[in-house]
C-alpha positions in Angstrom: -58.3 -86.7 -143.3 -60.7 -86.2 -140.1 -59.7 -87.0 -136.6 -61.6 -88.8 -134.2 -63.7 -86.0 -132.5 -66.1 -86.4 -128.9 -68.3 -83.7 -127.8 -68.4 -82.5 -123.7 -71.5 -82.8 -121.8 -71.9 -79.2 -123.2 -72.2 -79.6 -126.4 -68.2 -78.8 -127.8 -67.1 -80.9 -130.0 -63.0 -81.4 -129.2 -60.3 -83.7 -130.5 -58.9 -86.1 -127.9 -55.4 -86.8 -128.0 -54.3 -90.1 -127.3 -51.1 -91.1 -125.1 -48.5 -92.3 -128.2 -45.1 -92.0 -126.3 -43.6 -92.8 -122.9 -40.3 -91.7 -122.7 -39.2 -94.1 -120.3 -35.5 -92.3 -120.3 -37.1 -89.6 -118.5 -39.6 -91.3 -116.1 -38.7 -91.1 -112.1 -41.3 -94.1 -111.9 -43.3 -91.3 -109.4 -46.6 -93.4 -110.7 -48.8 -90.0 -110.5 -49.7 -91.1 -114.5 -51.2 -94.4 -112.8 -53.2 -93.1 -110.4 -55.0 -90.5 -112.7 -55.2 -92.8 -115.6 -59.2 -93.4 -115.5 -58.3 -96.7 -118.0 -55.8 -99.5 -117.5 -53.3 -97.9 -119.3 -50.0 -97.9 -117.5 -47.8 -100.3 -115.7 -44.9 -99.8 -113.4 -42.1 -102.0 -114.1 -38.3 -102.8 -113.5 -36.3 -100.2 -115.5 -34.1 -102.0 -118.2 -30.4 -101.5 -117.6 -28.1 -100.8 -114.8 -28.4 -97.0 -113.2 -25.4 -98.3 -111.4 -23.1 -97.6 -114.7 -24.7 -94.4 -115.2 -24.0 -93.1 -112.0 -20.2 -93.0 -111.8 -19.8 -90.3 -109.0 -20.1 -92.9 -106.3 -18.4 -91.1 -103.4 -18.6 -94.0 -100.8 -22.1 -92.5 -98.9 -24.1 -95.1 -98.2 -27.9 -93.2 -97.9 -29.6 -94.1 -100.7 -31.8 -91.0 -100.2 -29.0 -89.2 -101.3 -28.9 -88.0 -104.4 -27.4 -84.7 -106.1 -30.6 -83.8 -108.4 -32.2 -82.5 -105.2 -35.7 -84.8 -107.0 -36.5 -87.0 -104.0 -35.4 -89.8 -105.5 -32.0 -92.3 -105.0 -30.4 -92.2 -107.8 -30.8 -96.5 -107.9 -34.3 -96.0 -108.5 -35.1 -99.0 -110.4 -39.0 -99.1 -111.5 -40.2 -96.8 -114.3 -43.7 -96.6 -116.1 -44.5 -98.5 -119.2 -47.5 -98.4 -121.4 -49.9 -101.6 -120.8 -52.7 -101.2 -122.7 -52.4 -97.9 -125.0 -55.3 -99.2 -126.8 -57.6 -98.2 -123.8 -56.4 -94.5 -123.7 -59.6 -92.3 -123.6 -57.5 -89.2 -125.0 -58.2 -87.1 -121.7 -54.0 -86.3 -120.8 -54.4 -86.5 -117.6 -51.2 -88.4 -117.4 -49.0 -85.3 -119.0 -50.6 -82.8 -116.6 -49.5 -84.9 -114.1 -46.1 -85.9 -114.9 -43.2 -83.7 -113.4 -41.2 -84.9 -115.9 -42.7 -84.3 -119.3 -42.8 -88.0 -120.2 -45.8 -87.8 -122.6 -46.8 -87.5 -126.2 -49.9 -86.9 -127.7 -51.8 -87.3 -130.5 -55.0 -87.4 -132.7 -56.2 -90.4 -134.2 -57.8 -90.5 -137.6 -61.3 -91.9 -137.6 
């Protein structure tokens, strides 16, 4: 079995790895992956499911800036990435470099 393989504008041959999991569980919906994406690979969209059930600590403060994860984020965020088009993935992982969260997986493709 060979994997699809692309050469640099050096002349080394490497194997891409294309995006094949977005774990969505773990996605702050930051959208760093979007903007590096080169392709039209990623969407942000409305996360599925109340946060408001998840976050059962509700001590009556009213700043929704407030959170006790110290990530910058309210705890009611409600948007989260999705993949659009993983078809158009160019194998490059600039998305997991980016991610603060460790979202992405990666993998070969066999030609």
């Amino acid at each position: 079995m060979s994997f699809i393989t692309a050469i640099t504008r050096g002349g080394t041959p490497y194997t891409p790895q294309f995006v094949s999991e977005l774990r969505q569980i773990n996605c702050i919906g930051c959208g760093r992956c979007f903007k590096v994406c080169p392709r039209d690979v990623f969407e942000l969209i409305e996360r599925e499911g109340s946060l408001g059930s998840l976050n059962s600590d509700d001590d009556g403060d009213d700043d929704p800036y407030s959170d006790d994860d110290d990530d910058g984020f309210a705890d009611d965020t409600a948007m989260v990435m999705s993949l659009k088009n993983p078809l158009d993935c160019i194998g490059c992982e600039a998305c997991s470099r980016i991610c603060p969260k460790n979202c992405f997986s990666h993998q070969p493709l066999t030609a």
